[in-house]
C-alpha positions in Angstrom: -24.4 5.3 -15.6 -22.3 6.6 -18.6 -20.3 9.6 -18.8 -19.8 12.1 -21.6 -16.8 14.2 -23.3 -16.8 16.0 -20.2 -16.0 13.4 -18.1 -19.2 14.0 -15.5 -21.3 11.1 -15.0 -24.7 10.7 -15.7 -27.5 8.3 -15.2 -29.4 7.1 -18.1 -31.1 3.3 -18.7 -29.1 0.2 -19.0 -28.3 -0.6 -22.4 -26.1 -3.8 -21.5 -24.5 -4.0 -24.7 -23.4 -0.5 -24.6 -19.7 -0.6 -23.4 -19.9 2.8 -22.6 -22.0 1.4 -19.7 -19.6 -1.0 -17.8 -17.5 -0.3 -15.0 -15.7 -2.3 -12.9 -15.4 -2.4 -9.0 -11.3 -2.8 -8.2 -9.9 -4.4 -5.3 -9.3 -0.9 -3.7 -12.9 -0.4 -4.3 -13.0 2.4 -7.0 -15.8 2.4 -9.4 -13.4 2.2 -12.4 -15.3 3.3 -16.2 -13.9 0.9 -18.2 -14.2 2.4 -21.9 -11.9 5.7 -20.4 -10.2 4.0 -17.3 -11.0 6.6 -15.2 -12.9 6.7 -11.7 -15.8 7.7 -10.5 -15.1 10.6 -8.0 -16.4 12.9 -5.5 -15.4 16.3 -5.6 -15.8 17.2 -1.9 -15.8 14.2 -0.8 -19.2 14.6 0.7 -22.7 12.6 0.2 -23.9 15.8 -1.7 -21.2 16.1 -3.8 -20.5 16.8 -7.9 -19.5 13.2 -9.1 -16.6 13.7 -12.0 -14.6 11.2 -13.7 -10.5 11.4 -12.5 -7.4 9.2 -13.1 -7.9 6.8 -10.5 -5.5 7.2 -7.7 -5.6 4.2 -5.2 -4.6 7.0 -2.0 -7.6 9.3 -3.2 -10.3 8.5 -0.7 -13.3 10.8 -2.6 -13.0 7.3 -5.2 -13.4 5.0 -2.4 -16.9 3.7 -2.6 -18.6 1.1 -1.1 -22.0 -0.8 -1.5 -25.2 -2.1 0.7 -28.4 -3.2 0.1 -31.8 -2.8 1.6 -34.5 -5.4 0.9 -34.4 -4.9 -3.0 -32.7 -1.6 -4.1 -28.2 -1.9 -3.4 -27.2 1.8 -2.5 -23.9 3.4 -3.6 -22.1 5.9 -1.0 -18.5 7.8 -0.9 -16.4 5.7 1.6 -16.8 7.4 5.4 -18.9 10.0 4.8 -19.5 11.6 8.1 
């Protein structure tokens, strides 16, 4: 995942030397873009929601992610989601 001047994220293949590709996953687990510094975040807060790029704010739950895996695939979902 990359994002664009737009700051909305999108999915394209791995390129692992492209920086524009790494993020980081904080202690207050944000997904964290590290070329901008901003965070991965859901706009309603919902399963089905836009994904944007925000300043990351460590009391914003819709960038709290977390992540669990199933045999071979690791899934990505917004913190809570009820």
């Amino acid at each position: 995942m990359t994002t664009d001047n737009d700051k909305k994220p999108y999915v394209v293949p791995c390129r692992k030397s492209d920086p524009s590709m790494k993020w980081e996953y904080t202690d207050d687990k944000h997904l964290k873009h590290t070329k901008s510094g901003m965070c991965l975040t859901s706009v309603d807060n919902q399963a089905s929601a836009e994904l944007v790029m925000e300043e990351c704010k460590s009391e914003n739950e819709a960038q709290v992610w977390t992540f669990y895996s199933s045999k071979k695939f690791w899934y990505l979902m917004i913190y809570e989601v009820y």
